[in-house]
C-alpha beads as a LAMMPS data file, in Angstrom:
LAMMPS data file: protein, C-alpha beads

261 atoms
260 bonds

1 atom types
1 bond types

-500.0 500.0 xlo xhi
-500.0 500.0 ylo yhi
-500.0 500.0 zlo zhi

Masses

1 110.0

Atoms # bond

1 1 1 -67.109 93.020 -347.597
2 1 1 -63.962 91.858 -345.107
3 1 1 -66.987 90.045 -343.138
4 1 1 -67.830 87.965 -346.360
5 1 1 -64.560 87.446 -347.316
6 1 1 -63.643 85.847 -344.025
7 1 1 -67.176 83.798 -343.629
8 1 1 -66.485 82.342 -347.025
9 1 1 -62.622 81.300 -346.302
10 1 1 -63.878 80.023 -343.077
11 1 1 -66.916 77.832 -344.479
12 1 1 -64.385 76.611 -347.365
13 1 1 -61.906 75.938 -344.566
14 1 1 -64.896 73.850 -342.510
15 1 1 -65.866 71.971 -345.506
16 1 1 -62.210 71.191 -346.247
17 1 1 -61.982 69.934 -342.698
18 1 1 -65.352 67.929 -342.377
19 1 1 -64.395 66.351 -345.612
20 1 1 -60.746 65.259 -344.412
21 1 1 -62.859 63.751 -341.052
22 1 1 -65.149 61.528 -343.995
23 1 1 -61.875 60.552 -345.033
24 1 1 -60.069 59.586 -341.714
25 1 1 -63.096 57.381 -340.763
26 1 1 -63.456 55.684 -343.819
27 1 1 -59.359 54.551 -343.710
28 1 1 -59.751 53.947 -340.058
29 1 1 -63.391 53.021 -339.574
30 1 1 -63.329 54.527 -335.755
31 1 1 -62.065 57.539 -333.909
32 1 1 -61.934 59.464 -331.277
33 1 1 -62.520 63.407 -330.878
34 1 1 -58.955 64.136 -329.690
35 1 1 -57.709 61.334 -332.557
36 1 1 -59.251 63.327 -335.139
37 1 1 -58.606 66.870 -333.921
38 1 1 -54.451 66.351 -333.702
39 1 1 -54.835 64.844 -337.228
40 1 1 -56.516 68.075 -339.092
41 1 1 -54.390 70.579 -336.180
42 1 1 -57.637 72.028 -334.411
43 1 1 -58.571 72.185 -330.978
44 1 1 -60.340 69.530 -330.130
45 1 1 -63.318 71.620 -329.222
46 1 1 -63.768 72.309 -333.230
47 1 1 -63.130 68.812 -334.009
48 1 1 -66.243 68.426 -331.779
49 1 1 -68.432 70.921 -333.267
50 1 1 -67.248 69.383 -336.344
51 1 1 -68.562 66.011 -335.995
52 1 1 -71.586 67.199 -334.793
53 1 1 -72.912 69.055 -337.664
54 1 1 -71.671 65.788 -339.703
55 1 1 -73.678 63.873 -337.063
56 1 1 -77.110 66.091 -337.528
57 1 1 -76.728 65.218 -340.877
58 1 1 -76.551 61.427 -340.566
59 1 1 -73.376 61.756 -342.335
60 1 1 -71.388 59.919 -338.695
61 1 1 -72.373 57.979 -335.290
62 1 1 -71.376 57.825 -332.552
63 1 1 -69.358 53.977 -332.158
64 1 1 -70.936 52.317 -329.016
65 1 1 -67.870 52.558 -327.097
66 1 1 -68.614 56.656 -326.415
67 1 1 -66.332 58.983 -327.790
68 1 1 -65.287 57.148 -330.336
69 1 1 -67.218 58.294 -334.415
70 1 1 -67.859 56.644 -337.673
71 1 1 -69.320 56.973 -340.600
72 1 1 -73.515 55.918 -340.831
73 1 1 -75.772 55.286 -343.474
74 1 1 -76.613 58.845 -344.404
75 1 1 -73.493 58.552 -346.936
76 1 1 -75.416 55.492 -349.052
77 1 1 -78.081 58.612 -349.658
78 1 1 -74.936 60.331 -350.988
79 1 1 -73.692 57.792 -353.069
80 1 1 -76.861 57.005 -354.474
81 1 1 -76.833 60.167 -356.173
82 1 1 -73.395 59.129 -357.985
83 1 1 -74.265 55.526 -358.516
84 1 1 -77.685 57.122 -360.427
85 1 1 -74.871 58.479 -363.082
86 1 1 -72.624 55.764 -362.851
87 1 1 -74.696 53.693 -366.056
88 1 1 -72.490 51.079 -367.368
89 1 1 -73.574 52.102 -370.774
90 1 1 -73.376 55.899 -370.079
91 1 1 -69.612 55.411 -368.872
92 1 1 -68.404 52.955 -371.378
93 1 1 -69.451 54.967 -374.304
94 1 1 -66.598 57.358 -374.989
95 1 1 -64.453 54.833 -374.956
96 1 1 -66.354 52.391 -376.949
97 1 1 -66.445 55.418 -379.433
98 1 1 -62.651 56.002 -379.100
99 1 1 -61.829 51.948 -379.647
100 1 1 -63.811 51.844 -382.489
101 1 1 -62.149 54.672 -383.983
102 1 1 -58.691 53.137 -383.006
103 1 1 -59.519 49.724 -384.101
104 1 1 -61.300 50.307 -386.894
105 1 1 -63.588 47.197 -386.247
106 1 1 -67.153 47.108 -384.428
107 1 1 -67.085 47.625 -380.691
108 1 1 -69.269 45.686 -377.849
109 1 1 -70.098 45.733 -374.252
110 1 1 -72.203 42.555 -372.969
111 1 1 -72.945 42.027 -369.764
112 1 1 -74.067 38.187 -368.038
113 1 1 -77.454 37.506 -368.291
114 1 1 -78.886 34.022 -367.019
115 1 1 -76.766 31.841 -369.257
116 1 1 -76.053 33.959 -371.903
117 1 1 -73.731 37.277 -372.576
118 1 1 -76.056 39.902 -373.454
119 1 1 -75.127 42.848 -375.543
120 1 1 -76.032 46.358 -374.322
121 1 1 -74.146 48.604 -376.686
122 1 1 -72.347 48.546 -379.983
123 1 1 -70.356 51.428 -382.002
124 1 1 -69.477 50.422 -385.183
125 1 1 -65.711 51.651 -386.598
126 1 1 -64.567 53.042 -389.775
127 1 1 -63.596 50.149 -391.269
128 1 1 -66.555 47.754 -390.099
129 1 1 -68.233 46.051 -392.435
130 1 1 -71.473 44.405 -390.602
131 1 1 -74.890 46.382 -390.590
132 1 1 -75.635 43.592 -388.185
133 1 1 -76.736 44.616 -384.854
134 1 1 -76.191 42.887 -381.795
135 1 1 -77.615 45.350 -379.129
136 1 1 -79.950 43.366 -376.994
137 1 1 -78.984 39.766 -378.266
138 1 1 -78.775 36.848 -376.078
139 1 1 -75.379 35.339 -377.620
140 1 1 -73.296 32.095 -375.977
141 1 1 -71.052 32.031 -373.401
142 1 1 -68.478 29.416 -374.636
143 1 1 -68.456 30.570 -378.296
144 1 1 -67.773 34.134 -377.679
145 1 1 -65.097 36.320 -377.084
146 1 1 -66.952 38.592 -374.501
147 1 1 -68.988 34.997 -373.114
148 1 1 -65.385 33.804 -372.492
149 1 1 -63.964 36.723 -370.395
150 1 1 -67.322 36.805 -368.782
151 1 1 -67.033 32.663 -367.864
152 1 1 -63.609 33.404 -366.824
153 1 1 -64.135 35.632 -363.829
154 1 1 -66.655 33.419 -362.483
155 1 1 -66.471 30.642 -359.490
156 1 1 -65.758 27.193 -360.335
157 1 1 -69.308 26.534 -358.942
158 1 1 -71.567 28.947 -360.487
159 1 1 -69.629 28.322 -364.189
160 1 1 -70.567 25.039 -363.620
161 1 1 -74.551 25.461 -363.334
162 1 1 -74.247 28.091 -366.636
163 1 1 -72.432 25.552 -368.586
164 1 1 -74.990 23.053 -367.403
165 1 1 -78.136 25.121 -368.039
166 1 1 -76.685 26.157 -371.530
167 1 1 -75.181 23.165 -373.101
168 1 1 -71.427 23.534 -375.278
169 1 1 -73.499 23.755 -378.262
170 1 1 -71.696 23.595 -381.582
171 1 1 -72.425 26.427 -383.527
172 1 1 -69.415 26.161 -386.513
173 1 1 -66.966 23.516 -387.013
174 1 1 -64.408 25.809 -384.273
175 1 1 -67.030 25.769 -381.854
176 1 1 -65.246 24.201 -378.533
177 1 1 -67.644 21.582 -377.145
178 1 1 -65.759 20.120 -374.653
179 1 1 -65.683 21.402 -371.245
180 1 1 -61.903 20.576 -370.509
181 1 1 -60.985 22.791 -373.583
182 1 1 -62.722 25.523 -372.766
183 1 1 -61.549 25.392 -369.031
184 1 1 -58.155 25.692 -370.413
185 1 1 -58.831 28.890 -372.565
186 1 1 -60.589 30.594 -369.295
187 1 1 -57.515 29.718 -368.061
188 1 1 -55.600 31.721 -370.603
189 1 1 -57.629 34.685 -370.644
190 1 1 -57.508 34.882 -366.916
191 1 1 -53.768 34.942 -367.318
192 1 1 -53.566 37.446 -370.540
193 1 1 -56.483 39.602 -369.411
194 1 1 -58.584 38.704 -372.405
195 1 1 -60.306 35.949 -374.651
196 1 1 -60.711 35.658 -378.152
197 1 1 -62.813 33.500 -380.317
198 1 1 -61.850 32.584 -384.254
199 1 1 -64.955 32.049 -386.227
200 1 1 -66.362 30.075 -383.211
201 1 1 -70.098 31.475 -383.595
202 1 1 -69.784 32.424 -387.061
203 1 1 -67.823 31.260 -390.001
204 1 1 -65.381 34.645 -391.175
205 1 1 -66.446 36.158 -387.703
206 1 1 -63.471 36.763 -385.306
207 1 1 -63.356 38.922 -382.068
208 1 1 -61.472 39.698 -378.606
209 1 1 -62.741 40.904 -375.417
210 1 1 -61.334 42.168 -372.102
211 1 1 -63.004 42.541 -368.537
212 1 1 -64.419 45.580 -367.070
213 1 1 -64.536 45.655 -363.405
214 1 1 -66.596 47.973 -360.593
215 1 1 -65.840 50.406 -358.134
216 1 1 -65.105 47.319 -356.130
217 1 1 -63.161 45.025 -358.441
218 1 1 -66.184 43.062 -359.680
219 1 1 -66.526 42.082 -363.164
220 1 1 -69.175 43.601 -364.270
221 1 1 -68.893 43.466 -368.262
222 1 1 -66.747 42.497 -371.077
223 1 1 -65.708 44.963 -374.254
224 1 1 -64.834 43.610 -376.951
225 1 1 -63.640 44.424 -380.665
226 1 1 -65.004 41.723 -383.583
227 1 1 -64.231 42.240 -387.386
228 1 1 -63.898 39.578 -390.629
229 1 1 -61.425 36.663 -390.168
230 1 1 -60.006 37.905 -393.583
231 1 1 -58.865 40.567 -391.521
232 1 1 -58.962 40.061 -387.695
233 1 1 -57.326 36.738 -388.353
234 1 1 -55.974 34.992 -384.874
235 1 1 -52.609 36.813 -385.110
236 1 1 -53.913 40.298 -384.986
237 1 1 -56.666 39.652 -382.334
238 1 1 -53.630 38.991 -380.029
239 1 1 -51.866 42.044 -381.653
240 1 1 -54.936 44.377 -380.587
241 1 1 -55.287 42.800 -377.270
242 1 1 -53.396 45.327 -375.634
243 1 1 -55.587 48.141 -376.703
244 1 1 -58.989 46.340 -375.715
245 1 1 -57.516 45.757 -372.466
246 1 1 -57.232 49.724 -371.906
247 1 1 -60.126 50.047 -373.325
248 1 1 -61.641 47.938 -370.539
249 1 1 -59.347 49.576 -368.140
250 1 1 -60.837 53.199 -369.328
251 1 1 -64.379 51.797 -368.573
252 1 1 -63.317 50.455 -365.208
253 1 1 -61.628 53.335 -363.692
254 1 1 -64.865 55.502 -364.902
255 1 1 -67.250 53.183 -362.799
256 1 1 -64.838 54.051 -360.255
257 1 1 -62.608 50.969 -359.930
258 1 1 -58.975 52.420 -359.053
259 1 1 -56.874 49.295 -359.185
260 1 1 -55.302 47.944 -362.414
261 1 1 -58.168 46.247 -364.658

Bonds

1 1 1 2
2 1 2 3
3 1 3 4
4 1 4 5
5 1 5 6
6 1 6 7
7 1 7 8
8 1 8 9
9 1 9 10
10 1 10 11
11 1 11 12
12 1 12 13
13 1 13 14
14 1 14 15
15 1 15 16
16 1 16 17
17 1 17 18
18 1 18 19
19 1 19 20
20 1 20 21
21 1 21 22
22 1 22 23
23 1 23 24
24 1 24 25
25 1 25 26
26 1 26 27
27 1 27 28
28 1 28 29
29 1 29 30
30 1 30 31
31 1 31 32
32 1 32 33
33 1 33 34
34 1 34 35
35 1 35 36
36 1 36 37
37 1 37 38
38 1 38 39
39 1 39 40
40 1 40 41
41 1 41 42
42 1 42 43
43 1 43 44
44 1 44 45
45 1 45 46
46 1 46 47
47 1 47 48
48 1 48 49
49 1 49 50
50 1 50 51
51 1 51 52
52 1 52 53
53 1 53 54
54 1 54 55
55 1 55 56
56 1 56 57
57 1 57 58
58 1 58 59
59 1 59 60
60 1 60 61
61 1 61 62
62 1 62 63
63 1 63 64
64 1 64 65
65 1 65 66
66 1 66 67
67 1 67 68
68 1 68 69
69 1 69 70
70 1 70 71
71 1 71 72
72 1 72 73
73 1 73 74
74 1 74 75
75 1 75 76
76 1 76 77
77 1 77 78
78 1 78 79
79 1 79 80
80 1 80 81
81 1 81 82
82 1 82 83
83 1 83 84
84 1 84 85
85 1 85 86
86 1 86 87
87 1 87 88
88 1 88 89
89 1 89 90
90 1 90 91
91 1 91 92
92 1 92 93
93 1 93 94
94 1 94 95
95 1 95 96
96 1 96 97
97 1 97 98
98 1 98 99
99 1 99 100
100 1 100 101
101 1 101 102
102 1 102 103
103 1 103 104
104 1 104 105
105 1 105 106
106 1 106 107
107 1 107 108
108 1 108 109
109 1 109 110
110 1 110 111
111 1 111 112
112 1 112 113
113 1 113 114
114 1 114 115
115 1 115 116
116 1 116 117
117 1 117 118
118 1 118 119
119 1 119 120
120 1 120 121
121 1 121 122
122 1 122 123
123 1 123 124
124 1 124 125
125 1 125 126
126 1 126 127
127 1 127 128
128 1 128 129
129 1 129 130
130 1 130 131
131 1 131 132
132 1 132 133
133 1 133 134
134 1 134 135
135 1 135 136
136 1 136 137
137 1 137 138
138 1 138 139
139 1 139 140
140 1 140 141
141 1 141 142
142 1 142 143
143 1 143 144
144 1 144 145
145 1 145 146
146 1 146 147
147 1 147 148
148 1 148 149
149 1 149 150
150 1 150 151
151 1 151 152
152 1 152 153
153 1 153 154
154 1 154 155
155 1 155 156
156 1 156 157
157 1 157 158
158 1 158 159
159 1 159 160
160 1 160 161
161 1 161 162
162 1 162 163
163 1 163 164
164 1 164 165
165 1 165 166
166 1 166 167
167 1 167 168
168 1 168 169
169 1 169 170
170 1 170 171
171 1 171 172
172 1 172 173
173 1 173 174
174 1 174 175
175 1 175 176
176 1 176 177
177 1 177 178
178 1 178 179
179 1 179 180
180 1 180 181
181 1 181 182
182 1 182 183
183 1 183 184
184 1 184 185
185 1 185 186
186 1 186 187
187 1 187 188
188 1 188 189
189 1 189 190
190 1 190 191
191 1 191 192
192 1 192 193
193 1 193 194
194 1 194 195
195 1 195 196
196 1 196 197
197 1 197 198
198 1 198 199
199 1 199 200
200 1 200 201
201 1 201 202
202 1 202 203
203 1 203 204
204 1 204 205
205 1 205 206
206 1 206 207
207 1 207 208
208 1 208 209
209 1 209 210
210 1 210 211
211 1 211 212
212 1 212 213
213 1 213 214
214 1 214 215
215 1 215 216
216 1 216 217
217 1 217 218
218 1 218 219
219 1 219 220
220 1 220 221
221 1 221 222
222 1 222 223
223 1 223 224
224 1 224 225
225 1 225 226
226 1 226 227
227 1 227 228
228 1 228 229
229 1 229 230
230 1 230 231
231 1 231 232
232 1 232 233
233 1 233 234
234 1 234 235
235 1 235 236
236 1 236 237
237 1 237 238
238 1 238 239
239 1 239 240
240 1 240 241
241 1 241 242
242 1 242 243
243 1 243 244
244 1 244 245
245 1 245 246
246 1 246 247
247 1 247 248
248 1 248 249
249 1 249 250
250 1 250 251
251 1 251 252
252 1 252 253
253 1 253 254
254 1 254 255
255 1 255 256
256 1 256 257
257 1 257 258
258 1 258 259
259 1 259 260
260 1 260 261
């Protein structure tokens, strides 16, 4: 039984340790044995057998200049595994749930698509009146909140060519056709982190959106909340911003972004 014991604390304690050298390589991108052995306090000859179990596993390399490690392309196999679970849809749902719930109103997450924002889930709140569904619709960029935050994040360049290919249609009379205008909201909701829209694509329709950005700080989506004017009028879309934005936030840090969304 002692023999266990000690084989167990000693393979936890060489997991902890091959798992601190992942980390050291990944802040520092190249070391060398005797670097890496002073940092985790072993002899250097463990350090060594320690890298070279993580190097049979395609886990580290060796750099070119000898003696120094990093990390290799086994670790993409690794993370493969996580990005398999990390569905936008799958992540974003508890807290689509959760915002409805708060808000009270119907709750979106589009995505870009050519053109277009396309919606890939919707969970309806208490209070929601609309039995219409919008999963899977192709809806416009410049007349919608979630079109708007999605616009936003883009280059100059490539807004450009989907304003182009689209057209600044004119859905309602609130409908902003003109490119300058609509610059100058992007503009806004770049500043205040979100974008609404007041009966823009539909008369009595009114809605807000916020960004939701990737592991790496890409936007990836836009969440957004959408009710009746007669009672998401333009005043309280700004009032609920702040919770949308969290909302967004939630999703973000979930697809493993850890900055501030």
């Amino acid at each position: 039984m002692g023999n266990d014991r000690t084989d167990s604390g000693g393979g936890v304690q060489s997991v902890d340790r091959a798992i601190t050298i992942l980390e050291i390589l990944a802040e520092r991108r190249e070391a060398g044995v005797s670097e890496i052995a002073q940092e985790i306090s072993v002899h250097k000859s463990t350090a060594f057998r320690l890298l070279g179990a993580l190097e049979a596993r395609g886990l580290v390399e060796q750099a070119e200049d000898r003696g120094k490690y990093r990390l290799s392309f086994g670790l993409v196999r690794l993370a493969g595994g996580v990005a398999s679970r990390l569905d936008l849809t799958q992540q974003s749902r508890p807290v689509c749930h959760r915002l409805a719930e708060e808000l009270g109103e119907t709750v979106n997450l589009a995505v870009l698509r050519s053109h277009y924002a396309v919606n890939l889930d919707q969970v309806r709140g208490p209070s929601a009146v609309t039995t219409h569904n919008w999963v899977g619709q192709l809806t416009p960029l410049h007349a919608t909140s979630s079109g708007k935050v999605l616009l936003a994040h883009l280059d100059e360049a490539h807004r450009a060519r989907l304003l182009s290919a689209s057209g600044l249609e004119r859905y309602t009379p609130n409908t902003i056709t003109s490119v300058a205008a609509l610059e100058e909201q992007l503009g806004e909701a770049r500043e205040r982190g979100y974008a609404v829209t007041v009966e823009e694509y539909e008369i009595g329709l009114n809605a807000v959106a916020a960004p939701v950005r990737s592991y790496d700080g890409e936007i990836v989506a836009a969440v957004s909340a959408s009710g009746p004017a007669y009672r998401l009028g333009e005043d309280r879309l700004h009032e609920l911003a702040p919770l949308v934005i969290a909302g967004a936030r939630d999703i973000s840090h979930r697809l493993g972004y850890a900055g501030r969304a």
